[in-house]
C-alpha positions as a Markdown table, in Angstrom:
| # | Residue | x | y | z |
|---|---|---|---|---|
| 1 | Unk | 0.0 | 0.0 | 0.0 |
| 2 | Unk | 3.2 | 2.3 | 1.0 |
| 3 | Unk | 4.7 | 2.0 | -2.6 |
| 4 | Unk | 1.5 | 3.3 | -4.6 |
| 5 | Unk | 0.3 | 5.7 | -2.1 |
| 6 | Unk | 3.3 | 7.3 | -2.3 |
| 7 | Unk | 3.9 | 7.9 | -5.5 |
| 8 | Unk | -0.1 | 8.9 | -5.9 |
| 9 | Unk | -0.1 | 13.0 | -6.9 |
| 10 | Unk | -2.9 | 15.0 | -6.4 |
| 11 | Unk | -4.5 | 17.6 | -8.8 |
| 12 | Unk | -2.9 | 20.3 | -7.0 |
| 13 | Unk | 0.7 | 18.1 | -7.3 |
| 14 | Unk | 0.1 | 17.5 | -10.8 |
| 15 | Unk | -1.1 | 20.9 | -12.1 |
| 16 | Unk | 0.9 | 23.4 | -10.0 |
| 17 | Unk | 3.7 | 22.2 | -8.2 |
| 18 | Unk | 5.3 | 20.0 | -10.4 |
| 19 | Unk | 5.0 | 22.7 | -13.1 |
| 20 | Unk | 6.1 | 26.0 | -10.7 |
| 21 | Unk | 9.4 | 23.2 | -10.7 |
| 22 | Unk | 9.2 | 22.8 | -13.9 |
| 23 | Unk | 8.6 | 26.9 | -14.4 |
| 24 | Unk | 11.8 | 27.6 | -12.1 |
| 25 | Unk | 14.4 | 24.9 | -13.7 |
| 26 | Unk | 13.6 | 25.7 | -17.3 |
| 27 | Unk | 14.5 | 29.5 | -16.3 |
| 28 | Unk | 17.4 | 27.9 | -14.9 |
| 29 | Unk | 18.5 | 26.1 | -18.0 |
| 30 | Unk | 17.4 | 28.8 | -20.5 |
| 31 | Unk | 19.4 | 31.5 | -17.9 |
| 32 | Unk | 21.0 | 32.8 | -21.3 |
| 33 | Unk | 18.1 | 33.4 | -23.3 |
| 34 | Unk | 16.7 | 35.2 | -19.7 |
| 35 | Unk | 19.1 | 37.1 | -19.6 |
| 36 | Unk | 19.1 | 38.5 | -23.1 |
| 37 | Unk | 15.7 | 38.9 | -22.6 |
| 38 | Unk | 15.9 | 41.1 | -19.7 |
| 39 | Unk | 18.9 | 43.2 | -21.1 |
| 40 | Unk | 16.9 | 44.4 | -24.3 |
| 41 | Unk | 13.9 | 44.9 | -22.1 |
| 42 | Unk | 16.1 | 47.1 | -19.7 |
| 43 | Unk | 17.8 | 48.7 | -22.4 |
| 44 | Unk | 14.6 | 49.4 | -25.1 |
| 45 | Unk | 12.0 | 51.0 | -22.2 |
| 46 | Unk | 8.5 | 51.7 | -23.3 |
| 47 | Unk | 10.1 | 50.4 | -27.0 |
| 48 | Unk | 11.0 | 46.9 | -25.7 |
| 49 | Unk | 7.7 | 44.8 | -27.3 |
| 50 | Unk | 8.7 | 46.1 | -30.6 |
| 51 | Unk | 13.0 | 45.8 | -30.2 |
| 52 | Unk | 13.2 | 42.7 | -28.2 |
| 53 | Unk | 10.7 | 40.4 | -30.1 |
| 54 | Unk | 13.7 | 38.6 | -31.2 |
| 55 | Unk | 14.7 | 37.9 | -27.3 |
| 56 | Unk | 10.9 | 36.9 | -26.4 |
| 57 | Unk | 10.7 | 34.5 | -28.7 |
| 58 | Unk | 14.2 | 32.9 | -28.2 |
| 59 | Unk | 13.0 | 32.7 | -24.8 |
| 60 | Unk | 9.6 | 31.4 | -25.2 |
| 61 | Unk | 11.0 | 28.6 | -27.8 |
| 62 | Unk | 13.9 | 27.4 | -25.1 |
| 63 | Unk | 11.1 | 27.4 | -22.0 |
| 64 | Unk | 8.9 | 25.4 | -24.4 |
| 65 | Unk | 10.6 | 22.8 | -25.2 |
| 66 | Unk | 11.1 | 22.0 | -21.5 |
| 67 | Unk | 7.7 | 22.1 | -21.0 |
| 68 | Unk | 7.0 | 19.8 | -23.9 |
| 69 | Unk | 9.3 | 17.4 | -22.8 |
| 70 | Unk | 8.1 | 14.4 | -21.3 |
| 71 | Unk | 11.8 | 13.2 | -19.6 |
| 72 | Unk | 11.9 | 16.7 | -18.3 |
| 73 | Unk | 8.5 | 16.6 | -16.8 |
| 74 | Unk | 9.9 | 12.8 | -15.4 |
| 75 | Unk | 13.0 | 14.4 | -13.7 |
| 76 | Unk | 11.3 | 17.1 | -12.2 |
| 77 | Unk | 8.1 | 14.7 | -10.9 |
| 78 | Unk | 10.6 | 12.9 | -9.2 |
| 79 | Unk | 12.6 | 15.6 | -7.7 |
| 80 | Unk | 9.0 | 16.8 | -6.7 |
| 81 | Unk | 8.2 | 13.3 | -5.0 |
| 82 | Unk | 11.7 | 13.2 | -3.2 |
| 83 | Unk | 11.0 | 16.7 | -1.7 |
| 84 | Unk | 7.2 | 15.3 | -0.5 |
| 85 | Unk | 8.8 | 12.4 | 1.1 |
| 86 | Unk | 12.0 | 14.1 | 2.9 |
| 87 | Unk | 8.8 | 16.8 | 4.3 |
| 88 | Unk | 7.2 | 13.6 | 5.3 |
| 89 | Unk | 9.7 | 12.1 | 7.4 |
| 90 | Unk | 11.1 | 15.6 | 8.7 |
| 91 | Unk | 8.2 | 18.0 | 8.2 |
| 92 | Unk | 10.6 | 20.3 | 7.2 |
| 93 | Unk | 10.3 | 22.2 | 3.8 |
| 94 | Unk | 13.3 | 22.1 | 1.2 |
| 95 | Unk | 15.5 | 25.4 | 1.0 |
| 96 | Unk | 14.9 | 25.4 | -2.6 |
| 97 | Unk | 11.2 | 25.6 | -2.2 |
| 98 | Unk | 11.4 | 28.7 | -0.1 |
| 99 | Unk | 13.3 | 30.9 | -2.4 |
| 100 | Unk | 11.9 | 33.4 | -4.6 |
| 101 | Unk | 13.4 | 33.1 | -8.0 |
| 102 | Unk | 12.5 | 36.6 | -10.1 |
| 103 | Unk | 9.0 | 35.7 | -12.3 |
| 104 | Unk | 9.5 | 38.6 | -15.2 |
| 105 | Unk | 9.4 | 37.4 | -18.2 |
């Protein structure tokens, strides 16, 4: 019974968490195409959805094809399910999960 309740997920597991970990190492991963992203916006002011349309989609086309991919959604399930069962046993939340990584995009 231990072995399939624990790797049971919710609707709330399944539809936000596992993605807001999916959200934050995708931003990781595309940090390049971030960063561009926010230099043209910084740079271009009130012009920057006209000059950085280049950087926004660059961006947009790196985080989607971590979303879209089903090994990536597999590697970040199970980092998910390893962070529920170490707050399990020590009802203490991962450090990971209580940092704010920056959201613009």
């Amino acid at each position: 019974m231990r072995g399939s309740r624990e790797h049971h997920l919710r609707h709330v597991e399944k539809d936000v968490l596992i993605p807001k970990i999916m959200r934050e190492k995708a931003r990781e991963r595309c940090s390049e195409q971030v960063e561009d992203f926010t230099k043209c916006c910084k740079d271009s002011g009130i012009l920057m959805v006209v000059k950085c349309r280049k950087e926004n989609s660059a961006l947009k086309d790196c985080l989607t094809a971590y979303y879209n991919d089903p090994a990536f959604y597999e590697e970040c399930k199970l980092e998910y399910l390893k962070e529920r069962e170490e707050f399990r046993k020590t009802g203490v939340p991962t450090k990971r999960r209580l940092q704010k990584l920056p959201t613009s995009m």
